[in-house]
N, C-alpha and C positions, 0 to 999 in steps of 0.2 A: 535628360533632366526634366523635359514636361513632365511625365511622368509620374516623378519623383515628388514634383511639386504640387500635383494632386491630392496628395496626401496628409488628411483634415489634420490641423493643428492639434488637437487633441490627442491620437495617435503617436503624435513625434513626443509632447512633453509627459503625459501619465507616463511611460516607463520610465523616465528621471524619479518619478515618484517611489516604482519598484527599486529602484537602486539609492535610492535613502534608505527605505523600508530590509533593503538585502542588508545592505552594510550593516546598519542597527543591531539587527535582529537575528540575522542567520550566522553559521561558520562559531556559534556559541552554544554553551547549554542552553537548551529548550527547554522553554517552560512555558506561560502564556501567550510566550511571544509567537511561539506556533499558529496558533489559531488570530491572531491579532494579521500576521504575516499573510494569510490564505483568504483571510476576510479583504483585506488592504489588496489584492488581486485580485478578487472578482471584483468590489467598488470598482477598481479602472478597468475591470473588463466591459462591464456593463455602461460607464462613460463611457470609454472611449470606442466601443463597438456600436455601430447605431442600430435602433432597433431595424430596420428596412434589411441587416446583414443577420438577425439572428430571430430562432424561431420557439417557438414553447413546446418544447418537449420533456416532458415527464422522465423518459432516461437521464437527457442530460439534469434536469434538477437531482434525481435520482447521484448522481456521482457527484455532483458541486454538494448534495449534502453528507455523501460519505467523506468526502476530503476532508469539509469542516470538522465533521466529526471524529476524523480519526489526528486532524490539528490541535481539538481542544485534548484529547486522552495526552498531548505531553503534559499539559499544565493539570493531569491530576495523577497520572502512574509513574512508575520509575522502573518498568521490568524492559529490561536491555536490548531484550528478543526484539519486540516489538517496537520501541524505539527504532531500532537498525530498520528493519521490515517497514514501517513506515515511511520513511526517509525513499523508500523506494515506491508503495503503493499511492502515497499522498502525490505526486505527480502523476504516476498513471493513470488516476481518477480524476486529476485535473484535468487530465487531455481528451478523456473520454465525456468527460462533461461537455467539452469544447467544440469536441466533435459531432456531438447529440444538439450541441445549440444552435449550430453552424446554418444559416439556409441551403435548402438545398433540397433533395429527397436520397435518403439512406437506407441502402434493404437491410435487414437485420440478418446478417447472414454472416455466419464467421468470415470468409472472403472478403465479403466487401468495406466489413468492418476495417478488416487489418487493411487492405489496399486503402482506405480515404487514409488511416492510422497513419501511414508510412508514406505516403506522397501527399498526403495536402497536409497533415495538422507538422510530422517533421519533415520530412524534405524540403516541402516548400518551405515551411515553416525557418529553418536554417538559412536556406539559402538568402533568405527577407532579411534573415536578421543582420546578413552580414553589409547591406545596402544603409543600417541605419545611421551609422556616423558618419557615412557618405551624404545621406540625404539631408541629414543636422547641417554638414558644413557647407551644402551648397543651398540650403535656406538660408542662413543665418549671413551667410556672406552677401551673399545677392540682397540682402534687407539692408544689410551695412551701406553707408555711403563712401565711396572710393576714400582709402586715405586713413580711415578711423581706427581701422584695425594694428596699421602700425603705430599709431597715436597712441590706440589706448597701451598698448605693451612698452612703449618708452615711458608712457607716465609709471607704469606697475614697478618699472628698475630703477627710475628715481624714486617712487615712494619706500622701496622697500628701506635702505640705508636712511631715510630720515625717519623711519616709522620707529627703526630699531635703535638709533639714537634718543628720539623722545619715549620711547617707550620705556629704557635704562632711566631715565633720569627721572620720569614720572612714580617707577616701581620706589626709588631711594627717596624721591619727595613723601609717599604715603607707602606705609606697613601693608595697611591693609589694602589698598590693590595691589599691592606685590602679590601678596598672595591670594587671593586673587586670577591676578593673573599667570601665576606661575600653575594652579590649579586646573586652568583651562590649556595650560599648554602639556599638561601632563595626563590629561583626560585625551587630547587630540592623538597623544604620541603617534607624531605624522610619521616620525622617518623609521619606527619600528617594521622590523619584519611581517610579523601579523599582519598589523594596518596595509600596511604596501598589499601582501597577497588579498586580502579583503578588498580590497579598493578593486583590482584587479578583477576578481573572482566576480565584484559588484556589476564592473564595464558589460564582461562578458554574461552575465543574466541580464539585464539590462536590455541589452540587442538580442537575445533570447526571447522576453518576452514582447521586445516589439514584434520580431517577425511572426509569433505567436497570432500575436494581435493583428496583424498585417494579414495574414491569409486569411481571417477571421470577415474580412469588409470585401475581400475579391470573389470575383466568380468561381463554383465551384469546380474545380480540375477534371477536363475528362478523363479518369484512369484508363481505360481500355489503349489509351496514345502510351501508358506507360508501359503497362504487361497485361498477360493473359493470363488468368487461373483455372480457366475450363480444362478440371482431370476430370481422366474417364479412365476406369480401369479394366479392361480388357479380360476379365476372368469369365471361364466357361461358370456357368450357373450350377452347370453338376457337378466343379470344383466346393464352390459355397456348399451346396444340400449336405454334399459328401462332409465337408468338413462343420457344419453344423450340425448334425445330427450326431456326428460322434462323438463333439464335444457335450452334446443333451445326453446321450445315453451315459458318460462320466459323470456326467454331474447329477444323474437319477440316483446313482449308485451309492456317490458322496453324501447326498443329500437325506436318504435312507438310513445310511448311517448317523448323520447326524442326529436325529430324528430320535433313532432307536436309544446309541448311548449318551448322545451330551444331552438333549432334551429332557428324556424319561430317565436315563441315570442307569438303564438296563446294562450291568456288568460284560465285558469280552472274553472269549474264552483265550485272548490272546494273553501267551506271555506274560509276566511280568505288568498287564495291564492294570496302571494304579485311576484310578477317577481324576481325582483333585490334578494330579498330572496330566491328566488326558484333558483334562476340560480347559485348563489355561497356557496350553502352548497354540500356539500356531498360530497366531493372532497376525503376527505380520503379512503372514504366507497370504492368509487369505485377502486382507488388504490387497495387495499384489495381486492377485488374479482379478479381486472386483476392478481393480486401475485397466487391465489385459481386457477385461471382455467389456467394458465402457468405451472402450476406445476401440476394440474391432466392429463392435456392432454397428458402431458412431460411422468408421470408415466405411464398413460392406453397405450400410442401409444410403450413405452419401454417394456413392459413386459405381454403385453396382444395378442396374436396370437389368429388366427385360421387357422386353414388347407384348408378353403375355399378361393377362391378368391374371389370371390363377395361379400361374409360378410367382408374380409378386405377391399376391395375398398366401402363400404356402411360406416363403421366405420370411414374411412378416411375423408370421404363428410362429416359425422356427426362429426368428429374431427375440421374439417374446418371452417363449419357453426360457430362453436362454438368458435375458432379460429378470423373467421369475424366481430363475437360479439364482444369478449371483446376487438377487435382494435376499435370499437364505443364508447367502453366504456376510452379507452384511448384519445381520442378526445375529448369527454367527459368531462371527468377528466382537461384536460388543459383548454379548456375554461373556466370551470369553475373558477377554480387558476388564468386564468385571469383577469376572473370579481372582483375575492376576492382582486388581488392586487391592480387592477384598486382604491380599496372602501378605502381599509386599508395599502395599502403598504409594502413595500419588507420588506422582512426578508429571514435568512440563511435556515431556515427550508421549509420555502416555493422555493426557488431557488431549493435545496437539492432536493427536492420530485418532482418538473417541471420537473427534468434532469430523475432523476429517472424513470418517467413513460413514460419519449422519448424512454429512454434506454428497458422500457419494451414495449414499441413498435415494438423498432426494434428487438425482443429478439421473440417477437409473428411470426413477418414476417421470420425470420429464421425455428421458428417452423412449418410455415406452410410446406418451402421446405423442412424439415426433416419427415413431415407425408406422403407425396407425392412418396421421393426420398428413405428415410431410410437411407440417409446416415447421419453421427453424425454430429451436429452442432455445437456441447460442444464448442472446439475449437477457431468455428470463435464469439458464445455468449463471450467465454474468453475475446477476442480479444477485441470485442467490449467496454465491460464492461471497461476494460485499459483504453483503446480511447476517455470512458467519462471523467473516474476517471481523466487523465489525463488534459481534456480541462478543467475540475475545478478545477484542480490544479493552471492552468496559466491565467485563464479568471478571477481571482483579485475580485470574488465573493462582500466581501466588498466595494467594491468603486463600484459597482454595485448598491449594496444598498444602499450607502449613496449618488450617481447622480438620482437615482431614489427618492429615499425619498424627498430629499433637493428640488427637481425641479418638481415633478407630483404631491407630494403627499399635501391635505389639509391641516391637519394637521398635522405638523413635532413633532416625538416623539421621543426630543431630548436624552432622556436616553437610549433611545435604540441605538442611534447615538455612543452615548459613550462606547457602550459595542463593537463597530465592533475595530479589531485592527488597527495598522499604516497602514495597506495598502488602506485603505480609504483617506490618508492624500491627495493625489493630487485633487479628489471629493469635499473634504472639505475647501483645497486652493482654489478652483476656485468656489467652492458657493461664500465663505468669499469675496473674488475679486467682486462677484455679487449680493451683499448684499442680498442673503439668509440666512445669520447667524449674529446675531451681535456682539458685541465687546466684550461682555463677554463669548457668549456662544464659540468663538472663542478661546477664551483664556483658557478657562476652557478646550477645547482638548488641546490647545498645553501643556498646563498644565500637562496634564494627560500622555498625550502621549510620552514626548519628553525629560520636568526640569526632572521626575520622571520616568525614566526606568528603568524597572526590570532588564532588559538582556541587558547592556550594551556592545559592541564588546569589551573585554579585549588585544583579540588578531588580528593579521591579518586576521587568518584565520575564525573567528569567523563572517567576514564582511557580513551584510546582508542591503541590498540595502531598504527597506524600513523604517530600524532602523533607516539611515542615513539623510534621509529626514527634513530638516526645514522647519519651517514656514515661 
């Protein structure tokens, strides 16, 4: 219990403040309250952590400001995807924030990342949390003077019966606190299902983020007591040549033809070979192999040595080569999806995988400087990856779709129209205005979109700027 009792006042009561702010706000439709919610977290992070436990690092602000940011996009889009997807990335960035604030010193190394990740911000983090209504009741008691505690709960069971007696007679004395107070008892609906799992739901975050907060102010954990990551893999080197060279000399070959008929347009003497067809399939495939050789290079360059230097600088060129390729193959790739939209038109899956393979572009060109340099890239690939996540967060994907559809596309495929959410509504106002849609098929959005909402703002804080949108 010493211990226990160490533990600065401020720590024990700001997460009572989280579990007002959970209860309120969370387990509801989102809308402002998102961002209101993540702002109301770091305030008690930064009270209740003292500056002596936390450090200025530029990552962590770095993810405390994607978190924000991707809190405030509830309170202005309404596309579902992302919604969902958030709900999971808004905490991972929390902790990574957490992580980056922590004192201590952190290598930026995927390893060590994930090992602080998984035994000091949750493991330990967990295991704190479950000590905090332990610690509550053996402060709060120990403050108490013998005796009070069963005092004050005999007073709570005689007041209840005369509260609820004066309180019947006072409602039938005056109308208007009746109602009144019937308003507040119907706002509370304490003994509701909901409420109860809320209440609940609120306990348990609650103790969540104290233990949170709680590893946040201790000394940093030696990992190496927990586990070891040092792999080493054991492959002969003329394994690697072997198999790197012959995947260079495939990819010459590929790459050649690429070159010849998708670039220059130079016809096949193959079969049935039509262009427009040849140029917008395979889009996936490729995708796929730049995934395959991002992550081999990644392994063989991480845990493949030799004691020579000129077989490492020969292995590096061959790392490279191979490197060079599949950024062809990412070029590739988008033209291709270009041709495909150009034929059939936008959709979320196709935007989705364009960004995607920008992002593994730039994720290859990283890789190069980390085969060269050796120093870890993890970090600024993090970074990046945020930095897309994020521009599709606010770049309103839908109304993407639906100006592009409404206005390039031959044939408009209206049920696909209907399935993007409200945040297409300004795209679809100003086709409508430009007779791209007609009077019905207008109506049938507004229809859909507006008479009939699922998720209407109940509350202030629930306000979500696309929700709000007329026709």
């Amino acid at each position: 219990m010493n211990n226990e009792n160490k533990v600065n006042y401020r720590l024990l009561i700001l997460p009572l403040v989280m579990f007002l702010s959970f209860y309120v706000f969370m387990l509801k439709f989102l809308g402002i309250s998102a961002i209101i919610f993540t702002s109301i977290f770091y305030i008690v992070y930064f009270i209740a952590v003292p500056k002596t436990s936390r450090k200025r690092s530029g990552y962590g602000y770095f993810f405390l400001l994607t978190a924000l940011l991707l809190s405030a996009s509830y309170g202005i889009f309404m596309n579902p995807m992302f919604r969902v997807l958030n709900g999971i990335i808004i905490p991972g960035s929390i902790l990574l924030s957490l992580l980056f604030l922590q004192k201590g010193n952190l290598s930026l190394k995927f390893i060590s990342i994930l090992k602080r990740l998984l035994f000091v911000e949750l493991i330990s983090g967990l295991i704190a949390s479950i000590k905090y209504p332990i610690i509550l009741k053996g402060i709060f008691s120990s403050k108490m003077p013998s005796g009070y505690s069963k005092s004050i709960l005999k007073g709570l069971i005689i007041s209840l019966p005369i509260l609820l007696v004066v309180s019947l007679l006072l409602m039938e004395a005056d109308a208007v606190f009746k109602s009144n107070y019937q308003m507040i008892l119907e706002n509370l609906n304490v003994f509701e299902e909901e409420t109860v799992f809320r209440f609940l739901a609120s306990c348990i975050f609650t103790c969540i983020v104290f233990g949170l907060l709680y590893t946040q102010t201790t000394k940093t954990v030696d990992l190496s007591k927990h586990t070891n990551f040092n792999i080493k893999l054991n492959i002969d080197v003329v394994v690697i040549f072997t198999l790197l060279i012959l995947l260079n000399v495939l990819y010459t070959v590929f790459t050649y033809t690429q070159i010849i008929h998708l670039y220059f347009q130079v016809p096949s003497d193959s079969p049935g070979f039509n262009y427009a067809n040849y140029a917008r399939s395979g889009f996936f495939q490729l995708v796929f192999v730049v995934v395959i050789n991002l992550v081999l290079i990644t392994v063989l360059k991480s845990f493949v040595k030799s004691a020579k230097r000129n077989v490492n600088m020969l292995l590096n060129s061959l790392y490279s080569l191979t490197t060079a390729y599949t950024l062809n193959m990412v070029v590739s790739a988008l033209y291709k999806m270009n041709l495909y939209i150009d034929t059939f038109g936008q959709t979320t899956l196709r935007i989705m995988v364009s960004v995607f393979t920008v992002l593994l572009g730039v994720l290859l060109l990283l890789l190069i400087i980390y085969i060269w340099t050796e120093k870890s890239m993890f970090i600024y690939g993090l970074c990046a990856t945020a930095s897309f996540y994020i521009f599709l967060n606010f770049a309103n994907i839908d109304q993407i779709i639906a100006k592009h559809n409404l206005y390039t596309a031959d044939n408009l495929d209206f049920n696909y129209l209907m399935e993007l959410s409200e945040d297409a509504t300004p795209a679809v106002n100003q086709a409508y205005e430009d007779n791209k849609l007609s009077d019905f098929q207008y109506k049938r959005w507004s229809q859909e979109k507006f008479i009939k909402r699922e998720n209407p703002a109940e509350h202030w804080y629930q306000y979500n700027y696309m929700n709000t949108i007329q026709k």
